[in-house]
C-alpha positions in Angstrom: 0.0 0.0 0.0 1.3 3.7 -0.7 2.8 5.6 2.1 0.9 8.2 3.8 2.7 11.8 2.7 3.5 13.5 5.8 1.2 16.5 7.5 2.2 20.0 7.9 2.2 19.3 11.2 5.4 16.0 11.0 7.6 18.5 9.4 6.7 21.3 11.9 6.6 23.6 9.9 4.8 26.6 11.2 5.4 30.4 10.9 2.9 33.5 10.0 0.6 33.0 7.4 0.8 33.7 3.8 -1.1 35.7 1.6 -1.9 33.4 -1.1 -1.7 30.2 0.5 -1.1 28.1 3.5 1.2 28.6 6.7 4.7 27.8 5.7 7.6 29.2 6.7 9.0 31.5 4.2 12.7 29.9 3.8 14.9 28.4 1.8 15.6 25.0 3.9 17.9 21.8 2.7 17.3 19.0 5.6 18.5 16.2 2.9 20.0 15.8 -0.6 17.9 16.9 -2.7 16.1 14.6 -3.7 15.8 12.9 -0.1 15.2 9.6 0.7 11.7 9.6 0.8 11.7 11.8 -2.2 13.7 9.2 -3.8 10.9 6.5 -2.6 8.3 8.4 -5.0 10.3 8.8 -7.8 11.2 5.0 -7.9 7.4 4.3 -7.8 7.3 7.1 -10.6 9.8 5.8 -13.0 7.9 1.6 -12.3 4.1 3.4 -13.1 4.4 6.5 -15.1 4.3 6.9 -18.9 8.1 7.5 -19.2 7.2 10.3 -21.6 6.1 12.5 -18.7 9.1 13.8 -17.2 9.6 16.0 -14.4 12.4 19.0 -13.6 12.3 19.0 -9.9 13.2 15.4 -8.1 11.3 16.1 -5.5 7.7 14.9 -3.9 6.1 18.0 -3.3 3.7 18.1 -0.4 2.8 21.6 0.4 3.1 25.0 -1.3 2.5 28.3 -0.7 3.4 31.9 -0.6 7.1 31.3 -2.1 8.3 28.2 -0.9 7.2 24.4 -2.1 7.9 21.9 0.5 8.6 18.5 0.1 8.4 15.0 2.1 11.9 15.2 3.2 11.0 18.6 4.6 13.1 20.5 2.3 11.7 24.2 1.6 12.5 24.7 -1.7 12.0 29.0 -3.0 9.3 28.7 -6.1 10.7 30.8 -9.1 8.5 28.8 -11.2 4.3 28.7 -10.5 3.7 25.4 -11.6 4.8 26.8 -15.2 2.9 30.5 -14.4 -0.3 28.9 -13.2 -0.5 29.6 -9.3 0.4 33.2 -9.7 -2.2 34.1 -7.0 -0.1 32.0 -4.4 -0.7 28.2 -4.2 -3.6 27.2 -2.3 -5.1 31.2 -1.5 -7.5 31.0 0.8 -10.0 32.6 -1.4 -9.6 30.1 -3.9 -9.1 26.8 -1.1 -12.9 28.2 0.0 -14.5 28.9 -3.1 -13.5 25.1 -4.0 -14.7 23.6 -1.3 -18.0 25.2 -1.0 -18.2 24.1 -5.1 -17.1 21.0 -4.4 -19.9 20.3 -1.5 -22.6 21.5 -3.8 -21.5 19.5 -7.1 -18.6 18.0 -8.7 -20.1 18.2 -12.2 -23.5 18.3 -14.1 -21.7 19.1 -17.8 -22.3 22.5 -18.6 -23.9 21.3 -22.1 -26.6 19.8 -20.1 -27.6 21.4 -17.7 -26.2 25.2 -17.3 -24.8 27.3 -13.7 -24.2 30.0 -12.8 -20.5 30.0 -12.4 -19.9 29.7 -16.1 -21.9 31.8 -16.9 -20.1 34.7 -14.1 -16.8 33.5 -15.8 -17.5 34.2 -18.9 -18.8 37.9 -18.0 -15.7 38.2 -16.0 -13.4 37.3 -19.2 -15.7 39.1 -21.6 -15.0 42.6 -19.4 -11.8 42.1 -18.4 -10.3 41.0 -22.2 -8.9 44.1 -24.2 -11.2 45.9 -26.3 -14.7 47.7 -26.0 -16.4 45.8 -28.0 -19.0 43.2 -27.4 -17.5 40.2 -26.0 -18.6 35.6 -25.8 -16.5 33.1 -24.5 -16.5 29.8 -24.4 -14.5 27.7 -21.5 -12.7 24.6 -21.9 -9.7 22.5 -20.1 -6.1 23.5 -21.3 -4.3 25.9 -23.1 -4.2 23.4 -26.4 -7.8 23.0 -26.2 -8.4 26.7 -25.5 -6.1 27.2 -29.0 -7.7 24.2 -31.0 -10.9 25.9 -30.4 -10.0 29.4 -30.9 -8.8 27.8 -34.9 -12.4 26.1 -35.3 -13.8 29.3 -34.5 -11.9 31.6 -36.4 -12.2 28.4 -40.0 -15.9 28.9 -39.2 -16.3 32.5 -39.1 -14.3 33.0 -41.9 -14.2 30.1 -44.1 -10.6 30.0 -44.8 -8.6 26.7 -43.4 -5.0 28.5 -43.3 -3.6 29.3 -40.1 -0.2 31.5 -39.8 2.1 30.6 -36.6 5.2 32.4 -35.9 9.0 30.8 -35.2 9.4 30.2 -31.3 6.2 29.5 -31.0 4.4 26.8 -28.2 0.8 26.7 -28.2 0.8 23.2 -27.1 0.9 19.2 -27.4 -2.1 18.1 -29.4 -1.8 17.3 -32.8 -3.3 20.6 -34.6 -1.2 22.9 -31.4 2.0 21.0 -32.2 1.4 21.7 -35.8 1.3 25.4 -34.2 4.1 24.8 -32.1 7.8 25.3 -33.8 10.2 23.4 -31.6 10.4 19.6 -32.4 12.2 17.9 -29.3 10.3 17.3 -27.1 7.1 18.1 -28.3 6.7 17.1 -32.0 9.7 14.6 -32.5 8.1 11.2 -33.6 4.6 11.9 -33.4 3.2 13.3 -37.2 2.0 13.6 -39.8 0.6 16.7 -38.3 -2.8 18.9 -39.0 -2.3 20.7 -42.4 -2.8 24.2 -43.7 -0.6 25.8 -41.0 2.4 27.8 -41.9 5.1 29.4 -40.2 6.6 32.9 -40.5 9.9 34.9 -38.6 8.8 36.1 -35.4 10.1 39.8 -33.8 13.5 38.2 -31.9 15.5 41.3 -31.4 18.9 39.8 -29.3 18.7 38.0 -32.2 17.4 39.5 -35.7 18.4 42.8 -34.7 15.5 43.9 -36.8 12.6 46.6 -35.7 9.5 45.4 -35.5 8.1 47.5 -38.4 11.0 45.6 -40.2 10.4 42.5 -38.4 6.7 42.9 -39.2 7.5 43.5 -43.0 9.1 40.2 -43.5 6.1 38.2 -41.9 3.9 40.1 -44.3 5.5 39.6 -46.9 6.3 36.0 -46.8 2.3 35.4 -45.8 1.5 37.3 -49.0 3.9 35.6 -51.2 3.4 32.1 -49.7 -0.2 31.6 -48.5 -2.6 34.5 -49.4 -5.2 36.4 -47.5 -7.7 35.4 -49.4 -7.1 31.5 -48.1 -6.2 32.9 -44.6 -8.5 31.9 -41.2 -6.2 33.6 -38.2 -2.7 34.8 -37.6 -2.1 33.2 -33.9 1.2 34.4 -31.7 1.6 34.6 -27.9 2.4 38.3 -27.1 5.6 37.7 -25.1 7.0 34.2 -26.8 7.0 31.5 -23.7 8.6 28.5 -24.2 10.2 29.9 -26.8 12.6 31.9 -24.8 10.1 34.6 -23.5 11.1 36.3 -26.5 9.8 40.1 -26.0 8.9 41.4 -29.7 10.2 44.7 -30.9 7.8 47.6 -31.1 5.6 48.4 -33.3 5.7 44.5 -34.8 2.4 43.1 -32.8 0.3 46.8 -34.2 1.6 45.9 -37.4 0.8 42.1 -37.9 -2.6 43.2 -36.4 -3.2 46.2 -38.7 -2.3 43.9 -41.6 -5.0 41.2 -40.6 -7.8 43.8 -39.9 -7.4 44.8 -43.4 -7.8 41.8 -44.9 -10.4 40.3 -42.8 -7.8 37.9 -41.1 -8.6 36.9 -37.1 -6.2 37.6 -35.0 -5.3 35.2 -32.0 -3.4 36.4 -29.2 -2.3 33.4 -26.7 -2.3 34.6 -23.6 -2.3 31.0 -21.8 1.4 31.6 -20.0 0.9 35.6 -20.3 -2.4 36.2 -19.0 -4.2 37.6 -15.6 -1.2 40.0 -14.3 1.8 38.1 -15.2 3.3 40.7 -17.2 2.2 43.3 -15.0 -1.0 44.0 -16.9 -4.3 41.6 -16.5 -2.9 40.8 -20.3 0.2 41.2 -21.9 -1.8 42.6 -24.8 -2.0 45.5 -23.4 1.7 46.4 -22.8 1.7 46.3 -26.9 -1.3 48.3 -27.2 -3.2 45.8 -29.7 -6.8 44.4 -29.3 -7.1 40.4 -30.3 -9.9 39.0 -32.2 -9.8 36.4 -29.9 -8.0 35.7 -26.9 -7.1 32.1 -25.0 -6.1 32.0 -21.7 -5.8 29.1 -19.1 -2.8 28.7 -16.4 -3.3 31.7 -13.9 -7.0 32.0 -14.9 -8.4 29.6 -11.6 -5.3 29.9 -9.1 -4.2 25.9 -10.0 -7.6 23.7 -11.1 -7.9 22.8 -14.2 -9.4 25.7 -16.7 -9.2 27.2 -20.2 -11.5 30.0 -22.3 -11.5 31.9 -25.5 -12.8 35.4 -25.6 -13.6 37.7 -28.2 -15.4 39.1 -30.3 -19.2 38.9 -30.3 -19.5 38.1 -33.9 -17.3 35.7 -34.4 -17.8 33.7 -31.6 -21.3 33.5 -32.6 -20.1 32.0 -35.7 -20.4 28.5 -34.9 -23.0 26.6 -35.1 -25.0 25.1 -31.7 -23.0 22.0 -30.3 -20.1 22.6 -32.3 -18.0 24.0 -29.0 -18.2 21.9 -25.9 -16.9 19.0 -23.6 -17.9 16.9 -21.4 -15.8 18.7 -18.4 -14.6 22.4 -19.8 -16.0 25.1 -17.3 -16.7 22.3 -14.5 -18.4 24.1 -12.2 -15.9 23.3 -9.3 -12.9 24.7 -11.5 -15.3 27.8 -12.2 -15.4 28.3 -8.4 -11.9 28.4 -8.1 -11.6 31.2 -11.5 -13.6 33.8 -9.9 -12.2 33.6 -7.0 -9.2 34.2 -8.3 -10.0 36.8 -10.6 -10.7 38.4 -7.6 -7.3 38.2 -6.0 -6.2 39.5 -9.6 -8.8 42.7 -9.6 -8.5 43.6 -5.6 -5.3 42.4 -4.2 -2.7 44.6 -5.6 -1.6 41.9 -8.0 -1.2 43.7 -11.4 1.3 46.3 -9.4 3.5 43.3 -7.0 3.9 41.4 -10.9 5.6 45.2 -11.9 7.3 45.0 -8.3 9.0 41.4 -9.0 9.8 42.3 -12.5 11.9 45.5 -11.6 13.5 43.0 -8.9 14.1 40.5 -11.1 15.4 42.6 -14.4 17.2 44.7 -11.7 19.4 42.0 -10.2 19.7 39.9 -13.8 21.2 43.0 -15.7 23.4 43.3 -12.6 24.7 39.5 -13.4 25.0 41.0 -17.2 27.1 43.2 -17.1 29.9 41.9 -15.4 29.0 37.9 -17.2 29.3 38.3 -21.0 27.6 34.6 -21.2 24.4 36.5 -20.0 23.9 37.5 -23.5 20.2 39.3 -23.1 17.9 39.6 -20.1 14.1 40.1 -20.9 10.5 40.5 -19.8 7.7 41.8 -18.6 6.3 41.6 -14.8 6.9 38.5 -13.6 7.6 37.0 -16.7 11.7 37.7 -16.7 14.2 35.5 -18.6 18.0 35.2 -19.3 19.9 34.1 -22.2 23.2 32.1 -22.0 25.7 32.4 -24.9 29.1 32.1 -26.0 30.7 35.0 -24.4 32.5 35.5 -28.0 30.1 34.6 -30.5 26.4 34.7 -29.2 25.6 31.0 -30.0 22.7 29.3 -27.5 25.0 27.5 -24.6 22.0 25.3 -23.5 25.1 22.9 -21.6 25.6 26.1 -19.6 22.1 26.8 -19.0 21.0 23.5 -18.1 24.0 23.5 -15.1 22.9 26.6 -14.1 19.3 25.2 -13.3 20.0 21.9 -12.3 22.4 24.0 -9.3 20.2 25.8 -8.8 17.3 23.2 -8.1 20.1 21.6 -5.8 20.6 24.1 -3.2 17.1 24.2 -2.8 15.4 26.8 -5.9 13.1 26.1 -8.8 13.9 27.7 -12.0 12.9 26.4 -15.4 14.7 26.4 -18.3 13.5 27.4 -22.3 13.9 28.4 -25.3 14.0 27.4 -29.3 17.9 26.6 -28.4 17.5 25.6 -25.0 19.3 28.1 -23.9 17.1 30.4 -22.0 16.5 30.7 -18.0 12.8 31.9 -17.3 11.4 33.1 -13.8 7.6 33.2 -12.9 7.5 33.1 -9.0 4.3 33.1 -7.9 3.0 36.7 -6.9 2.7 36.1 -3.2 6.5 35.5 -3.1 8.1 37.8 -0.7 11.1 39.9 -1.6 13.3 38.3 1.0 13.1 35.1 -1.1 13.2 36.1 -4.8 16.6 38.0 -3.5 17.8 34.6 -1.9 16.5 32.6 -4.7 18.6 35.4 -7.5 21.5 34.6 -5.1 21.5 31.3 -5.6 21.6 31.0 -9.3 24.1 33.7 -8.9 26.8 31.4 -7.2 25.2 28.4 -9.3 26.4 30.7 -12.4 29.7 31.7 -11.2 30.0 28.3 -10.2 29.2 26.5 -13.6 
């Protein structure tokens, strides 16, 4: 029989209570090895039941989280510089969010939406429709993941306009089903071995500046051009791009490229997807990174921060084209569960009342602050980047710019060691990304930039 996980209360761990999630202290704290012997236990089970195709970055067995600390069952406090890949943003396990779930979960665990309606869908959906860019009128639909929020937002777009071409962009991730990782441009891990893949989807240069060295009108130009000369409008169903590039490299695109690409596919009847799945609900410092670039989305998909860790996904947008599809065509068995929908309004209000927009603009001057520091006295730190809580660094060649991904990769897994989570990304692999959650103190994210400090000066 499995183990019993130990309680909050066999690791004594106790200390004031976090905004944003349960009471944990708020250290950094190795007991073991990491990963620890009990640690190790799991893992063993892991590698004798799981799919070996789901790997993992942290060899740990988390337990608790919260505030800015994950703990695991060898009673190591490990600082969280990563959110679960940006998804608890409002702190894991906020109290607003732990409530609203279990008064869902004590009313109903599911009735499917299709069926028979509730209430809580329907209060998403107005909360998404108001808080999405734009003043016009606004329909969304909710789903489960970012992939299926995308491969929905491409139905609707082919139905409203009639075209089956869809444009992606270099460095793009929109996910791991078979139309997204047509949409997606990196191969290993997510495409290698698994085609054919869904047709009529093309790719075009993204806006990389470290890398193109091109503005984004220029940038912008190129795109264009190759989508004229290669596709068409007139075949054309949506351009799709996430604002800030995530696994990519959180590749920030240079000014004036998003306005353009938009401009160009409101004159020629084009929709325009933003994916805001890793960007969205104050990450970037804004409730969406769309914003920062001043553009408006036809449609928008969002899932990760949008219900503070349960399982959620929506597209928003415009009125019209939402409405394009015919009854029954969107839908599923479990999207906008109403126990999931609990959880997203309740944290979409942590997003709208408790200061989070302005602490993700607090961390981000922290994080760019102390990064450019590293810069410019380490030539491998070849470009740091971001927005808000979204913050990377690129490792390269001191001499000649190339990705170092070995470099990168010994930074994190040093990192991880002494007791920090950081993820690693990037076309090349090359690329260091931080998203603590928002309810991270400052005394950690310091701690935490100190320790992949030494773990670079180190590698």
């Amino acid at each position: 029989m499995p183990r019993v996980a130990p309680t909050l209360t066999d690791m004594s761990i106790t200390d004031s209570t976090v905004v944003g999630g349960p009471t944990l202290a708020q250290e950094r704290r190795i007991v073991t090895a990491i990963p620890g012997p009990r640690s190790q236990e799991l893992l063993a089970r892991k590698a004798s039941a799981v799919a070996a195709g789901v790997a993992h970055t942290v060899p740990i067995e988390a337990v608790a989280a919260g505030g800015g600390v994950v703990v695991d069952a060898d009673g190591n406090s490990l600082i969280d510089l990563g959110s679960g890949i940006a998804v608890t943003s409002v702190g894991n396990a906020h109290p607003g969010v732990v409530a609203a779930v279990q008064d869902a979960v004590a009313q109903m665990t599911h009735t499917c939406f299709m069926i028979s309606p509730y209430d809580s869908y329907v209060s998403v959906a107005e909360a998404l429709n108001r808080l999405a860019p734009g003043d016009h009128a606004k329909k969304s639909a909710l789903f489960n993941s970012g992939a299926e929020a995308v491969e929905n937002a491409i139905k609707i777009a082919r139905k409203f306009t009639g075209c089956p071409a869809v444009v992606a962009f270099d460095h793009a991730y929109h996910g791991r089903t078979n139309l997204t990782m047509a949409l997606t441009a990196k191969a290993m891990p997510y495409k290698s071995g698994f085609g054919p893949f869904a047709s009529e989807v093309y790719r075009v240069p993204a806006s990389y500046p470290f890398r193109d060295e091109l503005s984004g009108a220029d940038a912008a130009a190129k795109a264009i051009s190759i989508i004229e000369k290669q596709i068409g409008a007139d075949s054309l169903a949506a351009v799709i791009i996430e604002p800030i590039q995530g696994e990519g490299g959180f590749i920030v695109p240079a000014d004036g490229f998003l306005p353009a690409i938009v401009d160009w596919c409101r004159a020629n009847g084009v929709v325009f997807i933003a994916d805001e799945v890793q960007t969205g609900f104050a990450r970037t410092g804004a409730m969406f990174a769309s914003e920062i670039f001043g553009i408006v989305p036809d449609l928008i998909t969002t899932a990760k921060g949008i219900a503070g860790g349960m399982p959620l996904a929506a597209v928003t947008g415009r009125a019209e084209i939402m409405d394009a599809t015919h009854g029954g065509g969107l839908g599923g068995t479990y999207g906008g569960n109403p126990v999931a929908c609990a959880a997203a309004l309740a944290a979409i209000d942590a997003f709208e009342h408790e200061g989070l927009i302005e602490r993700a603009q607090q961390l981000g001057a922290i994080l760019s602050g102390r990064l450019r520091e590293l810069q410019a006295s380490d030539p491998r730190i070849g470009d740091v980047r971001g927005h808000g809580a979204m913050i990377a660094a690129e490792f390269v060649d001191p001499v000649t710019k190339a990705p170092d991904a070995a470099l990168t990769a010994a930074v994190a897994k040093a990192a991880i060691a002494q007791g920090v989570i950081v993820l690693t990304c990037g076309t090349y692999g090359n690329v260091i990304r931080f998203l603590p959650p928002l309810s991270i103190p400052d005394h950690l994210l310091t701690e935490g930039l100190d320790v992949v400090a030494a773990a670079l000066a180190a590698a």
